[in-house]
N, C-alpha and C positions, 0 to 999 in steps of 0.2 A: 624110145619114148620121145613123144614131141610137145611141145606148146603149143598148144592150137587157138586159145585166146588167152584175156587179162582183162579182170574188171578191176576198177576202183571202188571201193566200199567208201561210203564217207556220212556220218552220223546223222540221221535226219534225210538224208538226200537217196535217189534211189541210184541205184549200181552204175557206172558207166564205163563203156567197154571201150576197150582199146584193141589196135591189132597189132601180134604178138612181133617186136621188132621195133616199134614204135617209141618215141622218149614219151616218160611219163614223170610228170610232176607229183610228188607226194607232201604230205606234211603230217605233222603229228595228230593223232590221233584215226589216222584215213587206216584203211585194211586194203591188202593188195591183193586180189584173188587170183590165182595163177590154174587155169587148167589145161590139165594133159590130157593124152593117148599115148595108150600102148599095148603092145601084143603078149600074151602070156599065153605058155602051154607048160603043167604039170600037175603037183598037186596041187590041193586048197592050202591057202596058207595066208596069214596074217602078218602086215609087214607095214612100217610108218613109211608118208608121201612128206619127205622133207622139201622146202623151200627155200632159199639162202638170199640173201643179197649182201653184195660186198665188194672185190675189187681182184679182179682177174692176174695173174703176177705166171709169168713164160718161160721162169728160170727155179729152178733146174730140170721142172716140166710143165705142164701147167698146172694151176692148183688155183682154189680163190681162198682170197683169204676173209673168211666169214665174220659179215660182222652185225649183223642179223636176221636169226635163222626162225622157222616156226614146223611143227608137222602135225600131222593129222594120221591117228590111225585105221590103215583098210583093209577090208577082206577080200581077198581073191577066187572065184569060187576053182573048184577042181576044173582041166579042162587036157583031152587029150589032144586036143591039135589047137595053135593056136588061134587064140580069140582077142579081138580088139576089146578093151576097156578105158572108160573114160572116168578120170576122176579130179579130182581138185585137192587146194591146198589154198591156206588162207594165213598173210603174214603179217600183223600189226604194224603199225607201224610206231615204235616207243623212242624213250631217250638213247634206249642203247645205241642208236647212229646217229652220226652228227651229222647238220646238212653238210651238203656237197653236190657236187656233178658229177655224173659220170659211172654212175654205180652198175656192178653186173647183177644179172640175175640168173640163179641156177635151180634147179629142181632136182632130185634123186629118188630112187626107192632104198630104202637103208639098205632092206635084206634081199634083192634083189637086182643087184649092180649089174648085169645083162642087158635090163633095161635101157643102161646110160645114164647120163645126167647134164640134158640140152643146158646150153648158158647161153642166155642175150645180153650180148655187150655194148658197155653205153648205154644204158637203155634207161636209167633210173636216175632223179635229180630229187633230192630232200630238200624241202626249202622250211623256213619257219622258225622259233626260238623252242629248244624242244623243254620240256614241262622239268623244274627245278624239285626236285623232291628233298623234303624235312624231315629228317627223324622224329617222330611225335611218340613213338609206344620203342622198350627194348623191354621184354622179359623176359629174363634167365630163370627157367626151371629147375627145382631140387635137382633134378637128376643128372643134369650136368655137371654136379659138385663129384659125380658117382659114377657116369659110364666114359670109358673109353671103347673106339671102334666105330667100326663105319655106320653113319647117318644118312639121313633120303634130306637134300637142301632141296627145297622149294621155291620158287618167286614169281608171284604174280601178280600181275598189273590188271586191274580193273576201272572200268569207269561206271558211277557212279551217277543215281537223283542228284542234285545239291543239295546242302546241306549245311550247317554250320558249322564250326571248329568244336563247338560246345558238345557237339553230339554224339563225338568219338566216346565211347566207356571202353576204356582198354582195362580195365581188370574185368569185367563183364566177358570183354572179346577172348582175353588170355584164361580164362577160366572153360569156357566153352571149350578152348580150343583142348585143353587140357582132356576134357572131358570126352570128346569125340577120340580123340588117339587113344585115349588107353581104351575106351570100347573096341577100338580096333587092334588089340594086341601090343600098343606099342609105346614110347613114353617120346610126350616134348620134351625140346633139350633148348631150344630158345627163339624167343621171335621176335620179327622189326616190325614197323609197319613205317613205312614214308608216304607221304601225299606232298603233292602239288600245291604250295599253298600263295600262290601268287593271285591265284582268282580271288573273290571274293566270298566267294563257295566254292567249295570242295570238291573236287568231281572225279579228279584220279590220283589213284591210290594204286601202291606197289607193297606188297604182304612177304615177306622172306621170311619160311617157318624150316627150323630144323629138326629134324625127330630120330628117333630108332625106325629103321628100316618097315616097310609096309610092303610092299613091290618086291619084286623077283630079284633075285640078287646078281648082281651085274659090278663089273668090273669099275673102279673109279673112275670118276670124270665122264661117264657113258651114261646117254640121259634112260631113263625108266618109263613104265608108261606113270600118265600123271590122273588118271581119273579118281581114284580115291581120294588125292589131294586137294584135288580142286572141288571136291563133294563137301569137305571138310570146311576146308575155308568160307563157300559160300555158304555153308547151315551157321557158321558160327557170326558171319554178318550180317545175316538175316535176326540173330538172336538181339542183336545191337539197333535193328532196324535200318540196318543199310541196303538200300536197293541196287544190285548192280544192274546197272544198263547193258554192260559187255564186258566181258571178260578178252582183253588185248593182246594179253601174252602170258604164258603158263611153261614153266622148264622145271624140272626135277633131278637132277644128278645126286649120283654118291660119291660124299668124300669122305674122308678119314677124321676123327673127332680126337680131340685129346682132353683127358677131362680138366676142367677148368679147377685151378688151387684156389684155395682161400676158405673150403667148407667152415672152418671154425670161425672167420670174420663174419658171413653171411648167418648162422645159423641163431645169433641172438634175434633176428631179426623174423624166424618163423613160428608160427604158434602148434597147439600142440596136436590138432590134426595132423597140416603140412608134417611135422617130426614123424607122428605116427605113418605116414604114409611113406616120410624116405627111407624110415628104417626097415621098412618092409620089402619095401625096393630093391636095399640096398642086400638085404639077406637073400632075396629072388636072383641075383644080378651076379653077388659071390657063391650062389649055394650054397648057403648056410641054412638053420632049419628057423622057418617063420616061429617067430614068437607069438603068441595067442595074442588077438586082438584085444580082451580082457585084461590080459598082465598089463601091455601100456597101456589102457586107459587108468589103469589104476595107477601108474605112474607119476611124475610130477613131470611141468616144462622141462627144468631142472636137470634130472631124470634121464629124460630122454633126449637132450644133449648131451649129457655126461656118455650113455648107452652108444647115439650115434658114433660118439667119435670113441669110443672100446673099439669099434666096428672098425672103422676108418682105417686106427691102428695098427689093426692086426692083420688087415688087407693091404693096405697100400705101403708101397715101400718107399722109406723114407727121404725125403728130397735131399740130395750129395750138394 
């Protein structure tokens, strides 16, 4: 595989190309567009076009050490002799890197290491103050009081109309989101949302949503694909009237969850749907048999805290 050009993406402005070798100035918010060739002969197959930039290190072989990465995924069609193919990859450019000089750059095929994975060194300068993000939204979902085991971590950085501070609804936002995952099988476990808030308007935003698994199930710390995710997030900003402009950076990995203590502090706090809904969950979750939707409604709040934590109880083993 080779590099055979680099555009700079930069908002507002059109693409400018650079040749592949070249030092390139970046700054927050630009996209680095890195395209390749290369030859393939086999079956058809589907496989992510990773991009990396970071800092090239000779000891004990070489290796870089990545310190922001992006991919894109593509299909390869069937081919019995090799065939040249041209494709691209597109790397934001976010807070995750600090400026500096001197940065490399690499490209790979994940599932396809034959290919290679050319690196230009030297080649990359970050300059600029990169964007300060504020916790403005944290909601922790019932079911975090209840699952333990591995979760799909999300985080995405979008930019954004402008907007004002005013205009964020995050029980609006957390309730959509809510409502998109379990149509898709699965339950939120908790979400951030940080923005930039040094402008005077609003315009990037970083979304970190954890949930039960959606995507194929893959070994910890190994990213997923993320299209469902990112489907999710922007129907639920759109519900808010948020426009994104671009979507900057998108990553999904599986980690290990452990379920959060304190259900009995939290649970004065939820009324009597949310109760009806964890107890339900929560008998889905141990296999236990659903109680009729009818018994708890006729229930009291009361009730169906007292119920919850029967549950709890009898499930979870008691903290030493």
């Amino acid at each position: 595989m080779n590099i055979t050009s680099i555009e700079v993406i930069r908002p507002g402005v059109a693409a400018i190309g650079v040749v592949a070798g070249e030092k390139i100035e970046l700054t927050y918010g630009d996209t680095l567009k890195v395209n390749v060739s290369f030859d393939y002969r086999g079956l058809a197959r589907e496989t992510i076009l990773e991009g990396a930039i970071g800092k090239l290190h000779a000891f004990p072989t070489d290796w870089l050490e990545v310190l922001l990465k992006s991919g894109t995924t593509i299909d390869i069609p069937e081919s019995f002799e090799f065939t040249p193919y041209e494709r691209s990859v597109e790397i934001p450019i976010t807070s995750d890197i600090d400026p500096g000089t001197d940065y490399d750059l690499s490209v790979s095929l994940l599932d396809y290491r034959e290919a290679g994975h050319p690196t230009e060194v030297d080649v990359i300068d970050i300059v600029g103050i990169p964007p300060e993000y504020e916790l403005i939204q944290h909601t922790i979902y019932p079911y975090a009081y209840i699952y333990d085991g591995d979760v799909e971590v999300t985080t995405a950085t979008f930019k954004t109309d402008p907007f004002t501070p005013a205009a964020w609804m995050g029980d609006k936002f957390a309730s959509k989101l809510e409502e998109e995952v379990r149509a898709r099988g699965g339950r939120p476990i908790e979400v951030k949302v940080y923005v930039d808030t040094a402008p005077l308007f609003w315009t990037n935003f970083r979304i970190e949503v954890v949930g039960t698994p959606l995507g194929a199930e893959v070994a910890s710390g190994i990213a997923v694909g993320i299209p469902i995710w990112l489907a999710i997030i922007l129907v639920c900003l759109a519900i808010i009237a948020v426009i994104v402009v671009a979507t900057l950076a998108i990553k999904t990995i599986v980690e290990l969850f452990k379920t959060y203590p304190g259900l009995k502090d939290v649970k004065p706090g939820w009324g009597k749907e949310t109760l009806m809904l964890t107890i339900h969950d929560s008998e889905e979750y141990w296999e236990r048999p659903l109680t009729p939707t009818e018994t708890l409604e006729g229930m009291s709040e009361a009730e169906l805290r007292d119920y919850l934590d029967q549950i709890a109880e009898e499930e979870v083993a008691p903290e030493v």
